[in-house]
N, C-alpha and C positions, 0 to 999 in steps of 0.2 A: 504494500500500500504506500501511494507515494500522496503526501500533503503537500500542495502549490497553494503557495499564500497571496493575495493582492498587493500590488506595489503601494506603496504610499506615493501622494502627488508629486511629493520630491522624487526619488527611487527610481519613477516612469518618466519623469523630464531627465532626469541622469543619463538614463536608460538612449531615451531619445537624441539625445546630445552625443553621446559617445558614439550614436550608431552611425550618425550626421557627420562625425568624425573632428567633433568639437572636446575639450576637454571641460567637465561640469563640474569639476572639486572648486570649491570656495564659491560659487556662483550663488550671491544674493538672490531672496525670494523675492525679492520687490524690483530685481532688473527688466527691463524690456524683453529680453530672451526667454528668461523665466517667465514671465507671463503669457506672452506669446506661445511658447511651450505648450504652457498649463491649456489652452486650446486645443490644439494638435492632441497632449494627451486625453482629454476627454472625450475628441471628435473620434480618437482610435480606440474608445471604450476600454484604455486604460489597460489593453492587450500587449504583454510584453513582445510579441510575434508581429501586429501589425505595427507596435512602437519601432522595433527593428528593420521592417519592410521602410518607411515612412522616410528614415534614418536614413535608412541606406539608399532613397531614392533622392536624397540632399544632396548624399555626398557624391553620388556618380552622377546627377548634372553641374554640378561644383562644387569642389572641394574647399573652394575660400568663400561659400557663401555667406551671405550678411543680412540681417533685416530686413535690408532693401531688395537681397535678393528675388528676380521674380520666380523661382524656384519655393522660396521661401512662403513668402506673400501667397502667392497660390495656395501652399496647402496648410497655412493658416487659414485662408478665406475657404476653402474648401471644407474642412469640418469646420469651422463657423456656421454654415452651410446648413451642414449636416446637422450641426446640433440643435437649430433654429428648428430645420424640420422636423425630426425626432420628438423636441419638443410640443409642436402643433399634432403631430399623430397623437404621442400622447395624451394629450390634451383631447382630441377629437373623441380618441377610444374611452378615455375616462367619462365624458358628455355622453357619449350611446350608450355606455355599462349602466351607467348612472340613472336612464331614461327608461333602458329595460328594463332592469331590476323596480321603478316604479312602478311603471306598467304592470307587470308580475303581483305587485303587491298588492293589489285588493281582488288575487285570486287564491282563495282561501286554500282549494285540496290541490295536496302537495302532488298527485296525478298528473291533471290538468295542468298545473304551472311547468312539470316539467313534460309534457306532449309540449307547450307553446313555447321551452326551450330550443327543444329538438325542432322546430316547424318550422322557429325564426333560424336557425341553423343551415337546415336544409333550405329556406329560403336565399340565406349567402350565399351558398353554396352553388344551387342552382344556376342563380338568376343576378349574378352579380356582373356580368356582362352581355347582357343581353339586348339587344336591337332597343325593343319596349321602353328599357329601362334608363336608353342613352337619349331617348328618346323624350322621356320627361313624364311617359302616360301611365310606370310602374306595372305590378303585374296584375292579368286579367282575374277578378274576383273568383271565377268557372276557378282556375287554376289555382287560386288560396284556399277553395275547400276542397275542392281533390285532392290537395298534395295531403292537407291535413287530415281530410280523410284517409290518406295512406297513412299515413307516420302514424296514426292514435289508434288505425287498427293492426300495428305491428307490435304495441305496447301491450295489448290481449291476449 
């Protein structure tokens, strides 16, 4: 059994500097680099594997890169990026959890709440790119009690 532990945010900008082929001993948390860093490692989820990919993709388009560099700036502004959207999904996923789990709620037998799990389920699933649905008109009523008549008589 092998135990892998999380870096700490110093540890993974270390991490990322060295891989970048920068030297990070003495490097103040309040420099520009370290801050800048502290991006890049969040937008790379803090993976010691994409901190080293990231790193190493610094250092083989320049080796004396700077701040300024547009090597650099890219993939700061890049997981910037990412973490802006990351943020808005989560955000959007937490607003639908939040909406169904309402909805759910004033359906008292634990049955039925969970048939209208599986129904909204099979719904994404189904129907989640579909003509209709790009379309703005969503899906035809015939087609929300049939499916649900399938799924609640598979629960029998």
């Amino acid at each position: 059994e092998v135990f892998v532990r999380f870096f700490s945010e110093h540890e993974a900008v270390k991490l990322l500097l060295t891989a970048a082929g920068r030297r990070p001993n003495g490097l103040p948390k309040v420099s520009p680099v370290f801050a800048q860093a502290r991006i890049i490692v969040k937008g790379c989820g803090n993976s010691p594997l994409a901190l080293r990919i990231a790193g190493g993709m610094l250092r083989s388009r320049n080796r004396n890169w700077t701040l300024s560099s547009p090597a650099w700036k890219l993939l700061v502004e890049q997981c910037r990026t990412s973490l802006e959207e990351a943020s808005k999904i989560r955000s959007f996923a937490n607003s639908v959890q939040r909406l169904i789990d309402l909805s759910f709620a004033t359906v008292t037998s634990d049955e039925f709440r969970s048939i209208l799990r599986q129904c909204f389920v099979g719904f994404a699933m189904v129907f989640h790119d579909t003509d209709s649905l790009k379309a703005g008109k969503g899906i035809p009523r015939v087609v929300v009690i049939r499916l649900f008549a399938i799924i609640s008589s598979l629960e029998g």
